[in-house]
N, C-alpha and C positions, 0 to 999 in steps of 0.2 A: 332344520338340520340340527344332529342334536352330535356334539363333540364328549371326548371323554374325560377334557380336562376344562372349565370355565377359563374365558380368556378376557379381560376386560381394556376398556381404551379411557382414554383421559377425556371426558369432558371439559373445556375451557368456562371460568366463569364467565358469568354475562349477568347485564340486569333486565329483570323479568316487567313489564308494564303492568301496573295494575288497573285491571278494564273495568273493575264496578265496586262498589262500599254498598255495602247491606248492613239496616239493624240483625236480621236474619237471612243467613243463608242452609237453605235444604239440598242436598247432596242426594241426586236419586230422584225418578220423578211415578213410583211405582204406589201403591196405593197408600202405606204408610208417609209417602213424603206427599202424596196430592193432597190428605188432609190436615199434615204438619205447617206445610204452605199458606194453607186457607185459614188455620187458627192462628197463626202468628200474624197471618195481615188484617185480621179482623175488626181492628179499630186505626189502623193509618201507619202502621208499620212500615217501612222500606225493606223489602221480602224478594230476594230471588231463590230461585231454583235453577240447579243445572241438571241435564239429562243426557247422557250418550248417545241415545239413541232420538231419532226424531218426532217423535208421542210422548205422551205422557200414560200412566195407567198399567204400568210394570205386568204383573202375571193375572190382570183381570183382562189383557189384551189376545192370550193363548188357549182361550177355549174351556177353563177351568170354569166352572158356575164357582161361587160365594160364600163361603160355608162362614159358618160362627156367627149368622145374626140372632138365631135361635138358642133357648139354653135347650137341658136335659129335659127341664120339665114342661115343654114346648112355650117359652115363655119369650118375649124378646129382647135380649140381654146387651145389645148394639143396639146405641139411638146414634142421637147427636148429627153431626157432619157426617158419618157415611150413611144414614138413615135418608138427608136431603139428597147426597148424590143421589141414591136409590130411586129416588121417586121422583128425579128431575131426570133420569133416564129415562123413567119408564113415562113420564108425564109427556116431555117434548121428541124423544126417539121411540116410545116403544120399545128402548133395547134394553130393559128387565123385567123381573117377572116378579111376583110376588114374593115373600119369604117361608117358604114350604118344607111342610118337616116331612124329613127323613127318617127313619129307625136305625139308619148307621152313622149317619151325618150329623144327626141333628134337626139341622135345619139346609136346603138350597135356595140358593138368590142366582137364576141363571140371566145373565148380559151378554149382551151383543159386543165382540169386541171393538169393530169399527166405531158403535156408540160412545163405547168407554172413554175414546181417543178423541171423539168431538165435546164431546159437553164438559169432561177433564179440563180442555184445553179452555173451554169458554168458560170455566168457574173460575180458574186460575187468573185468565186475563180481566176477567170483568171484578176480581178483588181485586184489580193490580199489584199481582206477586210477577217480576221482572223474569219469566221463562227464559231459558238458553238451551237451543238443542243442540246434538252433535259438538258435546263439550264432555271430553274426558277427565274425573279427576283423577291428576298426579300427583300430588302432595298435600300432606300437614304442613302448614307456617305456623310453628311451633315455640312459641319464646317463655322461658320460665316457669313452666307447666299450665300456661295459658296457649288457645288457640287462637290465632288473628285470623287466619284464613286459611284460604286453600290456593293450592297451586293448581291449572289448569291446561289440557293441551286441546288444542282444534285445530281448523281448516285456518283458522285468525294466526295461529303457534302459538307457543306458550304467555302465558299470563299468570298474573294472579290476581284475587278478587277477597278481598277485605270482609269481615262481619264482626259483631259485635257478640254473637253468638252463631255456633253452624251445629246444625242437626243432622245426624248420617243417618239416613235414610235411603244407604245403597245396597241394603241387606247381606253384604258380607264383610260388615264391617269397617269399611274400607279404611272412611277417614280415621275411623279408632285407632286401628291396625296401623294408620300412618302416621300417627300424632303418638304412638307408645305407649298406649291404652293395653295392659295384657288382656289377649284373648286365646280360645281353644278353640277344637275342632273336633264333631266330633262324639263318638264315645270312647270309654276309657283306652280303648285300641286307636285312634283315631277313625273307629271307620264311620262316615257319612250316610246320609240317604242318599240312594241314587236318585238321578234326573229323571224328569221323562220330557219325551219330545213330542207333543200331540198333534194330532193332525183329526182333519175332518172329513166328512164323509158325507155325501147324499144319496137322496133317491132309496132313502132307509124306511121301512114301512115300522113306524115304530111302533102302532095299533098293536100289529100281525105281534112283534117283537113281546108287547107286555100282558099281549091277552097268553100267548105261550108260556109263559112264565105262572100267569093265576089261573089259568083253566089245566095245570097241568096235575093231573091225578098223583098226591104224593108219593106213593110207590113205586110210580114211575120216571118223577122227578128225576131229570140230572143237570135241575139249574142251582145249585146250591147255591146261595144268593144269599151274601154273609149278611147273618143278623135282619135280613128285611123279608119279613112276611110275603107270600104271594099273596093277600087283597092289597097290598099297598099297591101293587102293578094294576089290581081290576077298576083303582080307584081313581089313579093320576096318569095323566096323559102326557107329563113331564115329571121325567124320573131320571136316576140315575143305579145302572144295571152294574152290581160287583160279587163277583160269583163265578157261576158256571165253569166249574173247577173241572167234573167232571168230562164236559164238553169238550175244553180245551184238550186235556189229556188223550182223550179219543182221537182228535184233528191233529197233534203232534206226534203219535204212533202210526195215524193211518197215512200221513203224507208227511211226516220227518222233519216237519216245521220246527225251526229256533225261534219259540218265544219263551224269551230271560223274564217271566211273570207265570205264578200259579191261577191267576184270577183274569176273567176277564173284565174290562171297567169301560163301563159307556156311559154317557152323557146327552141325553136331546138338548139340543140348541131350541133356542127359541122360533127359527123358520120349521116349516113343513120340512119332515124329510130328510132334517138336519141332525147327527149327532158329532160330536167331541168323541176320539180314542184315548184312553190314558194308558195306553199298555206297555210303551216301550220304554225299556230299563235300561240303565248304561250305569252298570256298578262300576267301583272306583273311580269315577271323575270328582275332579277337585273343581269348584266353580270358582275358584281366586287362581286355576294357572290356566291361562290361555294356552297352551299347547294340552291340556286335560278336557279343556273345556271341547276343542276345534276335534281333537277324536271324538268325544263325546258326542259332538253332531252326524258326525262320518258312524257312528256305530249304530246312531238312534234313526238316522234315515235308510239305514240299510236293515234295520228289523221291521219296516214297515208293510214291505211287501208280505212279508208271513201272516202278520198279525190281518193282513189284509185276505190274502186267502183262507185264512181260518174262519174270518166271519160271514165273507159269500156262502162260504159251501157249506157251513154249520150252525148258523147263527139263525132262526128265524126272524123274517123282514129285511134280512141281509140280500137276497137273491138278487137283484137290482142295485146293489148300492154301486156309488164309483166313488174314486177320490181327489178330492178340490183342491186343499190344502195343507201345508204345515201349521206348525207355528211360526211365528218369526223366531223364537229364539228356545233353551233349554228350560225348561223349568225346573230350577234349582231347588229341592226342599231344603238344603242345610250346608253353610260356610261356618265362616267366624261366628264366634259370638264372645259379647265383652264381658271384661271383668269389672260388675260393678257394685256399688255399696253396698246391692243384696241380690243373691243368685238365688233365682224361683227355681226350686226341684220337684219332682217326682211327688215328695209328699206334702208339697204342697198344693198341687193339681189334686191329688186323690182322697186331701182332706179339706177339699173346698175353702182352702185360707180368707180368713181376714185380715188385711190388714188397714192399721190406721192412716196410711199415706198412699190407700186404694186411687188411681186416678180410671183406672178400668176395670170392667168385668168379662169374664172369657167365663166356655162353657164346653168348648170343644173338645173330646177324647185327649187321649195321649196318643197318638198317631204316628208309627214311625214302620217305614220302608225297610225293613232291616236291611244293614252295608255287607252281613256277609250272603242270605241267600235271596229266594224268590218270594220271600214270605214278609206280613205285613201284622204288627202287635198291636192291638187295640186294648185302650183300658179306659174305662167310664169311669167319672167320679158321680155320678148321680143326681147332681145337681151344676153349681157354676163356683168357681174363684176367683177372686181378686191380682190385677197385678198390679205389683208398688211401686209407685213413682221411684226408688231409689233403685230399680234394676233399670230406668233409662239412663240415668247418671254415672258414668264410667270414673273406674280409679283413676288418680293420678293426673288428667287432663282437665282444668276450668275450662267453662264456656263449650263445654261441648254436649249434647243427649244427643240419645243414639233410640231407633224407635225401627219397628219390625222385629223381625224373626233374631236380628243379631244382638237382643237385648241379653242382657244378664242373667243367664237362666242355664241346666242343667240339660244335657242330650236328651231325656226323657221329658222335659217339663218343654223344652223348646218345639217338641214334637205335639206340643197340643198347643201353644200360643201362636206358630208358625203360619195358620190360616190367614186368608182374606180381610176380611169382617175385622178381627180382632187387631192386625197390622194397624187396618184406618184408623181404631179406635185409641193405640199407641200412640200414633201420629198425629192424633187431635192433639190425646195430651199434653205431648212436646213442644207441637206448635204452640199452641197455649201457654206452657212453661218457658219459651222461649220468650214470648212477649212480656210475661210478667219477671223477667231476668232483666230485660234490657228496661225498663218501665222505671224499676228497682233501684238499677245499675249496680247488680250484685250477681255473681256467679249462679248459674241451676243449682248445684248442691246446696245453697245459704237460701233458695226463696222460701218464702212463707205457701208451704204445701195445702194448708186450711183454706188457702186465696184462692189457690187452684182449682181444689175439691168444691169448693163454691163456683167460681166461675163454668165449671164442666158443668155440675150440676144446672146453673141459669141457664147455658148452652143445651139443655138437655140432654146430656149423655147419662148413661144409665149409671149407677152406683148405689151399692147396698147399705142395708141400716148393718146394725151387728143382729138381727134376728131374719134378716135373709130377705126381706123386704124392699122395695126400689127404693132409696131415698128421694125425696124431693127436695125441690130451689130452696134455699135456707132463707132466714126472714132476716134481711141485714140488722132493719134496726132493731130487734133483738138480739141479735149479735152484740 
């Protein structure tokens, strides 16, 4: 119920208990914090995690396949920690696939999401990082521009829980946002990507689906199928369809259907007969206001039925299909993001940066949903770029990195580090920086970055020479 003038009531002080002390604590249990997690407790760390919801595994849990393990040049530019998840999924669940290139993606890494939610949960616990589901956070404990912790609310009620360092890893900033950290929103107008709300589908003949697509005589073609060749369809049996522009437009004239998207976008799942929809849009929602968010859902399950008759009656392999599921939740491309000792932009994504305090390598377009229509801007830098440890360290707040989509970075550059793949990759680093902060006992912003860049490196994660080449594990004692 929303009034025309704010009214507020007095809270009585009270003292809050504190339920746990962490060397590290991770805030957010989504792919950036499942790996921030695991590199902070790597050597005997005292490492929690809190999570809202009850899983772990944030938006690898809603149907999305994995994009950014692949560079430009079909090369694989994600090792490290989310390489082992990858193949401890696909080792013990079957629930991933290979890393398969794309010509608009890059690269797809498609997962099972139930999978994600089990072997997550058993990497976490078996490094013993201290999980907490169904743990809200409410507050920065904020003293002299140091963070001590964070304030908490659950089913238990409020708390609070101690760290010696906390890493946000809620992707919209949260603890940033609540410790004083400035952040934006946004482009220069503030407007957002919109969400989309997925859902799945079976009893989809995807064969029928991508042999129509590569057996169809150009001339005749009305699968416009951005940027990806029809032999890519005659070749993979798992793919992902965005396009058919044409199509849609016909099925919106010929039966009045409201679908807020130019493009249609499909996904096969890893079972038979299984795909992911990515179609529905829900511009203006803000993912930090829960009454933006709770329309957001109300508007995103009520475009489904459209999108749903568009693909029975026009879709080839459609004819058969029904539908199983949602997602659990919205999938937000863009909230907060911090302001921190270095904002990655635009040109730095499209002139493939170097830089000296690289802790990762990203490869992924510039990829953004635009806030004001139906349409989506794509821009390749042709190879990969580096992102700098000093866009996970926020102004103004010690003791805190911040890892995912809500790093330091510009509306345009955020839109190509925003991926899967590359999140985890942030959230090795962090975690890792986090260990070697508390190790130290000296602030993120003061570690020795070279310690870092070595340790990821012995970790195996990917990072370049300055001639564009992988680096390798450095030789200590030459050091």
């Amino acid at each position: 119920m929303s009034t025309a003038a704010t009214r507020f009531i007095e809270e009585p002080a009270r003292s809050i208990p504190v339920s746990a002390e962490y060397d590290v604590l991770v805030v957010g249990g989504g792919p950036s914090g499942l790996t921030a997690a695991l590199a902070a407790a790597e050597d005997g760390l005292r490492v929690g995690l809190i999570e809202s919801r009850s899983f772990v595994g944030g938006n690898m849990t809603i149907g999305l396949p994995v994009l950014g393990f692949l560079g430009q040049k079909g090369n694989q530019i994600i090792d490290g920690l989310p390489q082992k998840f990858i193949e401890r999924l696909r080792r013990e669940r079957q629930g991933a696939s290979e890393h398969r290139p794309c010509p608009l993606h890059m690269g797809i890494t498609l997962v099972e999401p139930e999978a994600v939610k089990t072997v997550a949960l058993e990497m976490l616990t078996e490094a013993g990082v201290d999980v907490l589901f169904y743990t809200f956070f409410a507050g920065a404990l904020v003293e002299n521009d140091t963070i001590r912790g964070v304030i908490t609310e659950s089913k238990s009620g409020r708390s609070a829980i101690l760290a010696k360092v906390v890493i946000d890893c809620s992707g919209d900033a949260d603890v940033a946002y609540s410790a004083g950290v400035p952040t934006e929103k946004g482009n220069e107008h503030g407007g957002m990507q919109p969400p989309t709300l997925m859902f799945c589908l079976a009893g989809v003949d995807t064969d029928a689906l991508r042999l129509s697509i590569a057996n169809a005589p150009p001339a005749a073609r009305t699968y416009l199928t951005d940027f990806i060749p029809a032999e890519y369809f005659g070749q993979n049996h798992q793919f992902i369809v965005v396009g058919m522009r044409e199509l849609m437009a016909k099925a919106k004239a010929e039966r009045g259907l409201q679908i807020p998207n130019e493009r249609t976008i499909i996904i096969t799942g890893l079972k038979k007969g299984e795909v992911w929809i990515n179609m529905t849009r829900v511009k203006g929602t803000d993912g930090t206001d829960a009454r933006s968010l709770t329309k957001g859902e109300i508007e995103g399950r009520a475009q489904i039925d459209d999108i749903v008759t568009y693909l029975v009656n026009y879709v080839p392999g459609f004819e058969k299909a029904y539908f199983t599921k949602t997602a659990p939740f919205l999938g937000i491309r863009e909230t907060r993001r911090i302001r921190g000792q270095y904002v990655m932009t635009q040109e730095d994504v499209l002139a493939c940066a170097h830089f000296d305090d690289a802790i990762a390598v990203a490869s992924y377009p510039i990829d953004i949903h635009r806030p004001s229509d139906d349409g989506c801007t794509l821009i390749w830098c042709g190879d990969c770029y580096d992102i700098p440890y000093r866009s996970l360290v926020p102004q103004k707040i010690a003791n805190l990195l911040v890892a995912g989509r809500s790093i330091s970075a510009t509306h345009e550059a955020m839109g190509a580090i925003r991926v899967m793949a590359t999140c985890m990759a942030m959230g090795e680093a962090a975690g890792r920086a986090a260990k070697i902060s508390v190790r130290g006992n000296r602030p993120p912003a003061d570690i020795d970055v070279g310690e870092l860049r070595r340790q990821q490196l012995e970790r195996g994660v990917y990072l370049r020479n300055p001639d564009g080449t992988r680096a390798g594990p450095p030789n200590r004692a030459a050091a």
